[in-house]
N, C-alpha and C positions, 0 to 999 in steps of 0.2 A: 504494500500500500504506500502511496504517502504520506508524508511527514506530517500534513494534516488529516490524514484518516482517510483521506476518500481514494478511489482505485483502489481497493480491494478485489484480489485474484487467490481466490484459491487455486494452490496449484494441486491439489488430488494427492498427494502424498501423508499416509496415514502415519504421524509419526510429531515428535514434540523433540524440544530443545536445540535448534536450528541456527548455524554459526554462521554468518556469511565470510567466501574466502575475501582475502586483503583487494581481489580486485572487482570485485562483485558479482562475478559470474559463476560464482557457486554455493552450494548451502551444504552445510554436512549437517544430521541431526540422527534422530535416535528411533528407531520403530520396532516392532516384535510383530510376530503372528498373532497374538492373541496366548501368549502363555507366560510371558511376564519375564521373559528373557530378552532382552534388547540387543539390540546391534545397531554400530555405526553405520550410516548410509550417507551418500552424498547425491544432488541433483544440481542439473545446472538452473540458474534462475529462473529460468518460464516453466519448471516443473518436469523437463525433461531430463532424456540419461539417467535415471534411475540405477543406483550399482550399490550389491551391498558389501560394505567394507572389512567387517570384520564379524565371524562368524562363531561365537561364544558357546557354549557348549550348558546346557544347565545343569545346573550343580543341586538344586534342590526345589521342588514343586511347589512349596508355599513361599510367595512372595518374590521381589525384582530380582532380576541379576542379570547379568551380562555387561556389553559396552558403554559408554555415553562420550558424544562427543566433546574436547574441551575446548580448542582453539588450533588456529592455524598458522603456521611459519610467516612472519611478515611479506618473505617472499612468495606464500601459499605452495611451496612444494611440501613441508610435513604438514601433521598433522600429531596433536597430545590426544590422548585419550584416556580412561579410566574404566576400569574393568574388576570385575570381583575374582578375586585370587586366595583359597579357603578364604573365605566370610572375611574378607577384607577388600578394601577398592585400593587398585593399586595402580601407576600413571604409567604409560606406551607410550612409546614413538614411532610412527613408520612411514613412510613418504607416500606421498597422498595417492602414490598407485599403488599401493598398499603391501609395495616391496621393503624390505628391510626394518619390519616392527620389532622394537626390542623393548624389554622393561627397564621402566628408569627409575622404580623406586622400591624399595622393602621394608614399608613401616607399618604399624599395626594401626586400624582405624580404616579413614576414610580418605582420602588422599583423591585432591581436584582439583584439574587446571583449567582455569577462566580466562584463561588472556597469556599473550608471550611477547616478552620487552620485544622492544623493537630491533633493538641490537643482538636481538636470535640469544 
């Protein structure tokens, strides 16, 4: 939409917490079939290209788990993410073609990235 509300477009994608990339041609956000296991997705801005990113495996049937997306590499080639690792969230890195993911953290809790300086 715009900045003041109007032009609103759904774009058909079933899913919430939606990042736009640094150049604004893409959205990466979080969606599930319906069983409360989320995965990273990304689409390009008019709701097209649909790909999903990363493919979490569930760990336990009552309640969320899997991916969420957190932010994108200034220059939009990575991407952080957060993922449940035994009952704990824990932050990913992998380039936004979803080559080269690696864990970047091992703490106990909940661990989540919102934003990435600008100087990478």
């Amino acid at each position: 939409m715009n900045p003041d509300g109007r032009g609103v477009v759904d774009l058909g994608a079933p899913g919430e917490c939606a990042t736009w990339s640094p150049d604004s041609s893409k959205l990466l956000y979080c969606s599930h079939p319906g069983d409360g296991n989320w995965a990273v997705w990304v689409m390009n801005a008019d709701g097209g290209g649909r790909r999903q990113l990363t493919h979490p495996t569930l760990i336990a049937p009552a309640g969320a788990h899997g991916d969420y997306p957190g932010a994108w590499s200034p220059d939009g080639i990575r991407i952080v993410y957060s993922s449940d690792v035994n009952c704990d969230r824990e932050l990913f890195l992998m380039n936004a073609d979803t080559s080269d993911q690696r864990r970047l953290t091992h703490f106990r809790g909940a661990d989540g990235a919102e934003a990435w300086l600008p100087d990478g």
